[in-house]
Structure formats: structure tokens, C-alpha cells
SERO-4910 file (N, C-alpha, C, O; in steps of 0.05 Angstrom, whole numbers):
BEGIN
 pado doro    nc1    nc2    nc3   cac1   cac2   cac3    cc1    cc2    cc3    oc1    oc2    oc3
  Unk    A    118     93     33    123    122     27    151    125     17    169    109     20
  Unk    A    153    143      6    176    156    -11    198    157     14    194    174     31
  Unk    A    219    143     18    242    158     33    247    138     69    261    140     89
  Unk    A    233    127     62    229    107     88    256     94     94    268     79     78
  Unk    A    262     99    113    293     76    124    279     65    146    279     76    168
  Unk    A    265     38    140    255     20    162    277     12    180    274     11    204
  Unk    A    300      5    170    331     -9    192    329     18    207    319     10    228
  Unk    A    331     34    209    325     57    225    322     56    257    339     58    274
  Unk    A    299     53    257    288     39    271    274      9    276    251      6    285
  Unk    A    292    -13    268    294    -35    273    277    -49    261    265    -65    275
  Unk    A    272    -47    233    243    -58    219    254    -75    200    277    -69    203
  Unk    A    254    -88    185    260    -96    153    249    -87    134    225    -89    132
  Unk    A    263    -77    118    252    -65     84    223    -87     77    221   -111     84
  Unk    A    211    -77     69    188    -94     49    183    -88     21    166    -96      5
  Unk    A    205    -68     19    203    -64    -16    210    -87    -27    194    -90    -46
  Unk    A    228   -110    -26    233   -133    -38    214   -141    -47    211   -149    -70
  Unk    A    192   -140    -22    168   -162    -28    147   -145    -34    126   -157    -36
  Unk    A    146   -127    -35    132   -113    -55    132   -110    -77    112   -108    -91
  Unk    A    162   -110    -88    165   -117   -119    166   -141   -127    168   -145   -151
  Unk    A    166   -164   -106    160   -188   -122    135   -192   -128    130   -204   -149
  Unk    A    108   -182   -106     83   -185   -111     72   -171   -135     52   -176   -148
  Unk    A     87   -155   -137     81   -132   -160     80   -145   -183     63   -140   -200
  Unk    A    104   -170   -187    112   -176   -209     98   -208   -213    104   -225   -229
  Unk    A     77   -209   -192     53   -229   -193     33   -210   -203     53   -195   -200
  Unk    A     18   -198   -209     17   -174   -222     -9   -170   -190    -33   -168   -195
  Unk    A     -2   -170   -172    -14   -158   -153    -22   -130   -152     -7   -113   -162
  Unk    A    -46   -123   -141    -54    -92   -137    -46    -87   -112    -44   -105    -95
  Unk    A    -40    -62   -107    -44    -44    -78    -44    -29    -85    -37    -16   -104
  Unk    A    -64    -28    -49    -92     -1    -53    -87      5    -30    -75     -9    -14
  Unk    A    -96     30    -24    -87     47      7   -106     60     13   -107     80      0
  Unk    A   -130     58     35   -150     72     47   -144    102     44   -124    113     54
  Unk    A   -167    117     24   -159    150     31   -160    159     49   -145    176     56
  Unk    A   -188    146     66   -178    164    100   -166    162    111   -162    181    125
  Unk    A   -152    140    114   -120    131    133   -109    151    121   -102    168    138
  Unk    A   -103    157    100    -73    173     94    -85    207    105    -70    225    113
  Unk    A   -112    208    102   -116    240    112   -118    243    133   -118    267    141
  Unk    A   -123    220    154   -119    216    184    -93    217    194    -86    218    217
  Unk    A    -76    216    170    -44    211    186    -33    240    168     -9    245    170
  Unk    A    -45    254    156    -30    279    139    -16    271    114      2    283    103
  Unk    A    -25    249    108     -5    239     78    -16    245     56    -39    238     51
  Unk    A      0    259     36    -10    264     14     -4    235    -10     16    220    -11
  Unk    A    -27    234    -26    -19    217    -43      7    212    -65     13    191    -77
  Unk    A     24    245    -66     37    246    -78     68    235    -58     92    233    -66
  Unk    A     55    229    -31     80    216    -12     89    193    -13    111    185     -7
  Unk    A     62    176    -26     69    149    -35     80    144    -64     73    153    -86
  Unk    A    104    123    -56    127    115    -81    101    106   -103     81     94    -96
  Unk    A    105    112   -121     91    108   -143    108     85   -158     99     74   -178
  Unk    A    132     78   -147    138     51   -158    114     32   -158    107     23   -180
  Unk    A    100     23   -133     81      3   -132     52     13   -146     30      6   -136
  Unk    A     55     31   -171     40     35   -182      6     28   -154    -10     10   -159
  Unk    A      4     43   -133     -5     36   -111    -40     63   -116    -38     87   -118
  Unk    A    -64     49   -116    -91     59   -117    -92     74    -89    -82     66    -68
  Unk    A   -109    105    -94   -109    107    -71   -149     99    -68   -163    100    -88
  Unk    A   -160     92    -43   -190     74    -55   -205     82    -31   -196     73    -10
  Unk    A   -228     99    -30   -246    106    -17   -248     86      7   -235     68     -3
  Unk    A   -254     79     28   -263     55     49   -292     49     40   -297     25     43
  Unk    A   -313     63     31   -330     44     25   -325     32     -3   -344     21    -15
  Unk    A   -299     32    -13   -297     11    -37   -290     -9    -34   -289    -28    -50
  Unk    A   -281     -7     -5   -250    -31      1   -267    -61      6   -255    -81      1
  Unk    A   -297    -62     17   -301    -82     28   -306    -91    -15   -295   -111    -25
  Unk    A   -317    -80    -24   -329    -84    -52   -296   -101    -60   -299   -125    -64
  Unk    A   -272    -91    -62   -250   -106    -75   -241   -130    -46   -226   -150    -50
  Unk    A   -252   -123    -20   -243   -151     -8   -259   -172    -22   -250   -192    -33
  Unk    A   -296   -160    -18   -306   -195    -36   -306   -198    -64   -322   -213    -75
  Unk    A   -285   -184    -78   -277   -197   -106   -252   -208   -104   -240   -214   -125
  Unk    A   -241   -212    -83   -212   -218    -88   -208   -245    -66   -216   -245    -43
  Unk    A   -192   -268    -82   -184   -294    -58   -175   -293    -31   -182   -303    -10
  Unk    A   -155   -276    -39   -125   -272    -26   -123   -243    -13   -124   -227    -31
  Unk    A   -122   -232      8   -120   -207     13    -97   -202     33    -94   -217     53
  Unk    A    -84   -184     28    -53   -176     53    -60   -158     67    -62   -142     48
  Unk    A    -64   -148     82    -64   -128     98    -45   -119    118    -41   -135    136
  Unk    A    -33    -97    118     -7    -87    134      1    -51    124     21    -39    134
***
């Protein structure tokens, strides 16, 4: 999300490795109901990671096209 200070509260940034995956030309995708279960608008997420927002019944459809999957 837009504005996040993870050291904050004792976390490490993951934008680094977000923009390195990015620059593997990796996708990320973000469950729509998670974000309307937590009040997040799509316009909350940094649009740096050029980031999908993707229905849950699509998600299993791009887990079995894809090798490699991250989840976090």
C-alpha cells in the first residue's frame, strides 16, 4: 500500500524485492475480497507494482498456469 513504514513497527521494507521481481517481469495480483474485507480501496495500492486486482475464483485458474507462486 501507498505510505507504509514497515521499520515502524519492526518489519523490513519489501519494496526492494518487489522491484527486483518486477524487473523479472513478474505479475502481482491481490485478492478483491481481501482488500474489501480489510476496507482497502484499490486506489490504496502503489501502482508502482503495476499490481492486478483478481476476483478469488480466478486465483486458483492463474495458480495452475503458473510454476512459481509467492504468496505473502
Amino acid at each position: 500500500m501507498k505510505g507504509q513504514m514497515p521499520k515502524a513497527i519492526g518489519y523490513s521494507p519489501i519494496d526492494r524485492s518487489l522491484r527486483m521481481l518486477q524487473d523479472l517481469k513478474v505479475k502481482y495480483h491481490v485478492v478483491q475480497e481481501s482488500l474489501q474485507e480489510r476496507g482497502i480501496k484499490s486506489e490504496d495500492i502503489d501502482q508502482a507494482y503495476s499490481i492486478e486486482v483478481t476476483p478469488l475464483d480466478k486465483v486458483a485458474q492463474i495458480i495452475q498456469r503458473n510454476q512459481v507462486i509467492i504468496s505473502f
